[in-house]
Each structure stands twice: as C-alpha cells, then as structure tokens.
N, C-alpha and C positions, 0 to 999 in steps of 0.2 A: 504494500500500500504506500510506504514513504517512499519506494523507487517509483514510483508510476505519479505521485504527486510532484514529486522533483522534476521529475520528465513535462511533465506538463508544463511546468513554471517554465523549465527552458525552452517551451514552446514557445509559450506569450513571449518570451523575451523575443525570439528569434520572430517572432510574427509583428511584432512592435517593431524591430527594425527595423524590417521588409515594407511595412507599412501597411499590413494587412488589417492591423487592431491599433487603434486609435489610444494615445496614453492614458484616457477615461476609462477606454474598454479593460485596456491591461489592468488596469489599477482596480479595477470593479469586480473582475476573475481574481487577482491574488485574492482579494476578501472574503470571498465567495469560498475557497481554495482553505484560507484561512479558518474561516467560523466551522467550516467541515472537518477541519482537524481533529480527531477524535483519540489522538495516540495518548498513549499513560507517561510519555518520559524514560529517561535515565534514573528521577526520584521514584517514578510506579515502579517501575524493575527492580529496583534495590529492595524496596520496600518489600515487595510482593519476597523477593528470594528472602529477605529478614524473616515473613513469617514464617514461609516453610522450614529456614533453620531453627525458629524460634520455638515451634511444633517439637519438632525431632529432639532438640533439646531438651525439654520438658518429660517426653517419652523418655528419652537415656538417662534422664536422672533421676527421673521414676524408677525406671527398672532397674540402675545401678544400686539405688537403697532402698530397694522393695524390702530385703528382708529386717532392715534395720528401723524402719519406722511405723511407727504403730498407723494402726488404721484411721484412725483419725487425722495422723499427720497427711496420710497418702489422701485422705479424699480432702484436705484443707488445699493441700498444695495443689491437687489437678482442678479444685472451686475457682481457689485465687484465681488459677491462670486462667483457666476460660473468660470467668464472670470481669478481671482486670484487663484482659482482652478488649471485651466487649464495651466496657469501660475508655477505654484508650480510643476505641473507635469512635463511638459517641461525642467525645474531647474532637478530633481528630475532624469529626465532619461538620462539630460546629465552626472549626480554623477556616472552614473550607479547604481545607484539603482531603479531594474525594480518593485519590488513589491512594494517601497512606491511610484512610481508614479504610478502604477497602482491606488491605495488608492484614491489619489488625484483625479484620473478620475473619481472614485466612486463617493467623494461630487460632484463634476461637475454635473455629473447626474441629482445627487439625486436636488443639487438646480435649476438645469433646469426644473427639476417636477414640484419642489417646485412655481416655478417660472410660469409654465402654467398656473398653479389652480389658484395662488394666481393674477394673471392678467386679468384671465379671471371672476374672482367674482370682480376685480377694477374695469372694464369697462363692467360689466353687461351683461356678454355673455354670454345668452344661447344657448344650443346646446345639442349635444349627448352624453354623459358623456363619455364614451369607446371611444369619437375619440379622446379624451385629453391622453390617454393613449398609444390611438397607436400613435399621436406625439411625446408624451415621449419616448415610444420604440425605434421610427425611428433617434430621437438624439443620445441615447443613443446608437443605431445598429452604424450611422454612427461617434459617437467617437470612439466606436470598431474598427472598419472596417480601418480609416483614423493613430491611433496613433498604431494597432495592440496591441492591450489593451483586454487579453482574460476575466478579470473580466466586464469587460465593456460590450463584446458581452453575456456571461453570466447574466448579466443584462437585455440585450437587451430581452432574449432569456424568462427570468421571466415576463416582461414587457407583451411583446405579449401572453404569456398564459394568464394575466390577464386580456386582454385586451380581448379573446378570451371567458373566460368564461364569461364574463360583456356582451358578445353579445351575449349569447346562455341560459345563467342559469340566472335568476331574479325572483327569488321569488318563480316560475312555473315552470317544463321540456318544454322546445321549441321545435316542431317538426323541427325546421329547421338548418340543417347543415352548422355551420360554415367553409366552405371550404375555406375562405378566410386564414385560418389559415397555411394553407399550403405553398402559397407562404412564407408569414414571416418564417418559419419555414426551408424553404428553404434557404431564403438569410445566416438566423443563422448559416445553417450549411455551406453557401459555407465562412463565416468569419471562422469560428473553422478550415474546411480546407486549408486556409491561414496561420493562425498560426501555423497549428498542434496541437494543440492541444488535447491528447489522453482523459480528463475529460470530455469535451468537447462534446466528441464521447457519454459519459454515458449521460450529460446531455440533449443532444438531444434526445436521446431513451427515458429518463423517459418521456418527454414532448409528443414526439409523441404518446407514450404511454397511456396517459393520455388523450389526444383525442381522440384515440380509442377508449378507454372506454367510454368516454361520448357519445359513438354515440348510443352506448344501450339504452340512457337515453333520445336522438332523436329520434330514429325509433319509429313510435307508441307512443308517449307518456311519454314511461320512464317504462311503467307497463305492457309493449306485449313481449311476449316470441320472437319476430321475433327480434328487435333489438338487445338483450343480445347472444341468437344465432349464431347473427352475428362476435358479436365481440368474442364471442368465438373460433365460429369458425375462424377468422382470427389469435386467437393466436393460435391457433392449428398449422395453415399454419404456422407461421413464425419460432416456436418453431420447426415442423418439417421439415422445412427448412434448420437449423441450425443442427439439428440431422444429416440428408443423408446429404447436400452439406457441411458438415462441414470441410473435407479435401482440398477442393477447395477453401474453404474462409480463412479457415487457412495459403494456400500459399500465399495471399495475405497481410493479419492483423489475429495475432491470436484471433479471436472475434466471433466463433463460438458459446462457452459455453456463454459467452455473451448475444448471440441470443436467445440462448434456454432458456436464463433466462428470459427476457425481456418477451419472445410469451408464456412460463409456465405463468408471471404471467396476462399479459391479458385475457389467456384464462380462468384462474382460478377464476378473476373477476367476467367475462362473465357469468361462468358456476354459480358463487356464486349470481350472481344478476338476473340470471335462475331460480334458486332456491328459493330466499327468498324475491325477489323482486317482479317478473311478478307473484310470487304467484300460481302457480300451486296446484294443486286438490295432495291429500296425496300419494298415490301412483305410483303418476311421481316424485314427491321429493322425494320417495325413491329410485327409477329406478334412477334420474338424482344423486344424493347423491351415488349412488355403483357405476355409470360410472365414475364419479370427483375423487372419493378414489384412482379406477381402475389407473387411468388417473398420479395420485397423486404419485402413487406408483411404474409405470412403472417410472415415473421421477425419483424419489429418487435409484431407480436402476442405469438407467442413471449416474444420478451424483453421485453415490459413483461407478461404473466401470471405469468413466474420472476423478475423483478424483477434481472435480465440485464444491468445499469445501460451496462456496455461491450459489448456484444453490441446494445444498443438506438442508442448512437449509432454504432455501424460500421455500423448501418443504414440511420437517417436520412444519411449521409455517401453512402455508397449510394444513396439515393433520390436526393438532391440532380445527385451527378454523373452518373447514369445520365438523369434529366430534363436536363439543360443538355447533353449529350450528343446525345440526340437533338435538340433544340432545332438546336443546332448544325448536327446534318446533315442536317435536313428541311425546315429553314426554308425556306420559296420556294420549294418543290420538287414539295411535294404541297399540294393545297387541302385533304387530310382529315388537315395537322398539326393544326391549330387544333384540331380536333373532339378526336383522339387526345386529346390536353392537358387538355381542358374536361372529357373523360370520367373521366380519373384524376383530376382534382381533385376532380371530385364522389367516385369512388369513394375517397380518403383521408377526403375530408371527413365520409362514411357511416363510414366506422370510426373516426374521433377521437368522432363522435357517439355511436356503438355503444359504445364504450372508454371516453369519460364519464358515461353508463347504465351500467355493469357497475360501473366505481369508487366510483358514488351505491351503488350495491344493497348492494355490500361495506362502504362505512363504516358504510350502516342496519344491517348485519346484526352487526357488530362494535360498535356502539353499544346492538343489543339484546343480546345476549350477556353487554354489562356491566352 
C-alpha cells in the first residue's frame, strides 16, 4: 500500500511537470492521498511488537515461579496484568493515541490467554483443549467489538482459525466439517464492518480461504479426488464470479480483482492437491497439469489486460510451481514429459509474443490519440 501511494505521488509530480494536472489539481490529490493515509507508523509497530513481548513475558514469568507462588499470588499477578492493560489503554486512547492503545489491548489478550491455560492447569481442569481457545477468541472478539480495537478483532479472527484447525486436523485428516467455523467467522466480519476497516476485508478472505481449502482434506479422507475437486471447483466459481460481475461489485467497493485473486488461488490449491495429493494414475496428471497451465494462463492474461499487478504475479508463482511440480513427478517416468514441457513452452512463448503485439498496437494507438 505505501509503494503504490508513493508511486502515485510520483505520478502527480511527473504529470504537474508535463502539465497534464494543474498545481490546484496536484495539491488537491496529495490531500486526498493524505486524509486516506491509514498506516499505524514506526510508533504502531513498536508498540504492537511491545505487546506481544509484553504477553510472553508475563506467561514466562508465570510459569518460571509457578511453583513458588501461592495461588493467590498467581491469579493477582495475571489480574494486575490484564485489568492494568486495559487500564493503560483506556489512558492511552484518551492521549489520542489510537495505535498505542490499541498495543495495550494486545497484552490484555495475550494475558487473558495467558491466564486461561495457566488457571486451568492450577485447579486441574480437564477438558477439551480447543474450547480454551475458542474462550480466548471470544474475549478477545468481545475486547474488539466493545473498545472498536481492529488489532484486537484481528486477533480475535487468528484465534478462531486456531481454534478451528485444533478441531479438525490432529495428527490424522478428519472426515468431519468444521462448520462451526462459520459463525465465528461471521461475527469477525460483522466487527471489521463496524470499524471499516479495508485490511480487515483481506484478512477475512485469507481465513475463509483457508477453510476452503481444508475441506479437500475433509471430503474422503484428504486422498479422494472428490474433495480437492470441490474446492476447486469452488475457486473456479468465485474467481469467475469476480471476472463477469466485476463491474457491479466495483460500483459498490473496488474488490473485484481482489476476488479473482483470492478464487485463482483456491482453485489452484484444489487443482495442485488434485494432482499430487489424491494421486492420480500418470496420465490424468498430465491431462489435469495442461488444464491448470491452460487455467494459469488465461489468468495471467486477465491480469496483465486489468493491469492486476498482484493477481499477475500469484500467477507466474503458479506457473512456476505447478511446472517444477510436475517436473518433479514425471521425470523418468514417461518419454512424453519432454514433449509435454516443449509444448507449453512454445505455447507461453505464442502469448508473450501475442501480449507484445497487442502492447505495440496500444502504445500506437495512445500515441495517435495524442
């Protein structure tokens, strides 16, 4: 975000000298440029990394004199820290400074965590390991939620993944669909649409992304072609989704190319864990390997026509590891890798050719124009 604002500013600069934008116009964009500025700083950072260390420390010195302080000491000291936390932030947000008390929520968290585990090994309570996390979460969601603290639901939002894969992945693939993940998932995003918060927006999609995926690794097993299918094809849907209705979502929020990012990479997953996971017989891994290229490459079209700059290299990164992939597991296997190989090289080499005729046609056509 800070290289793509930078770039910009040296646009206007450079469009101000050319005399394309008038020194009102220029001066009217930096502000605009400016009031949009949403970044937390060198002070957020610090802060924010303060609390995590401030967490962990609390936790180590807990559990370094676990056995030397009586019970009372132990739950004074993990009180203090939360509740003098929370305390600090409160201080912190009246200064207006919103990112160090944001920081301050952080420890809060992080010692309330700190503070479940270490209470529930005091008084000997066993249980379900994952529901100690989804109580963490749900603190956590509701410091979020209560002080509109977006590090905090961001937290929240890690929490419940975690908590999500502890109930699904152990050791073994689980046939069984954690759908419970969806509400939490929900509440996350209705805190993000409270704040507004536009990162928010990304970090919601990795997440639900990321259970997508794992549902390849639910269906069947983790090793059947039906679940990886699935979620392919579901990125397929989302990605094409984002492609046709993209002018209608763009009237909304521009988060079309967005979309297509997100459903490109689930389905590339899907198709990647088609391939080398469910293990298919050699000549569906080649068939599935020329459709995924195919697939690969209508993308990278895509995003270098919308000028998709990240959407263009999740592509090529794609290309690359899906080629060294198969490499991998055909080498010496079949006589008609070689050929496979020679054939996609030619057919990229036809569309970079193709893609540098169409670039030539656009600069004539934007040179005659002026």
């Amino acid at each position: 975000m800070l290289r793509s604002r930078n770039r910009l500013l040296d646009d206007v600069a450079r469009w101000q000298r050319a005399g394309w934008v008038t020194p009102e116009g220029a001066a009217a964009i930096r502000a605009e440029l400016a009031a949009r500025h949403s970044g937390i700083g060198l002070a957020g950072v610090l802060a924010t990394l303060s609390a995590v260390l401030v967490g962990f420390a609390v936790m180590s010195f807990v559990a370094a004199n676990w056995q030397v302080m009586s019970k009372a000491a132990r739950l004074a000291v993990i009180l203090a820290g939360m509740w003098g936390s929370f305390g600090g932030a409160l201080w912190l947000r009246s200064r207006d400074h919103g990112a160090l008390a944001d920081a301050a929520l952080l420890s809060a968290v992080a010692i309330y965590g700190a503070g479940i585990m270490l209470i529930a090994q005091m008084y000997h309570m066993d249980g379900h390991p994952p529901d100690a996390v989804l109580m963490w979460a749900g603190g956590a969601l509701a410091t979020g939620l209560l002080t509109r603290s977006n590090p905090a639901i961001a937290a929240a939002l890690v929490l419940f993944c975690a908590w999500s894969l502890m109930e699904t992945i152990g050791g073994a693939y689980h046939t069984r669909i954690h759908w419970a993940f969806l509400p939490a998932w929900a509440l996350v995003a209705s805190g993000f649409a409270l704040t507004r918060w536009r990162p928010g927006l990304h970090l919601l999609a990795v997440a639900l992304s990321g259970w997508i995926v794992v549902l390849g690794y639910q269906v069947g097993g983790g090793r059947g072609l039906v679940g990886h299918l699935i979620v392919t094809l579901i990125g397929t849907a989302i990605a094409g989704g984002g492609v046709g209705f993209g002018p209608w979502i763009d009237r909304w929020r521009p988060v079309s190319g967005a979309i297509v990012a997100y459903g490109f990479s689930i389905a590339f997953l899907g198709a990647f864990a088609l391939q080398f996971v469910a293990n298919p017989r050699g000549a569906e891994t080649l068939v599935l390997g020329a459709l995924v290229l195919l697939a690969i490459l209508a993308t990278l079209a895509w995003a270098w026509r919308t000028d998709h700059r990240g959407l263009l290299w999740l592509a090529y990164a794609a290309f690359s590891l899906e080629i060294f992939s198969l490499y991998l597991k055909k080498i010496g296997t079949l006589l008609g890798t070689s050929a496979f190989f020679l054939v996609s090289g030619l057919m990229v080499a036809a569309l970079a050719w193709a893609a540098l005729r169409l670039h030539a046609r656009s600069e004539r056509q934007t040179g005659g124009a002026a």
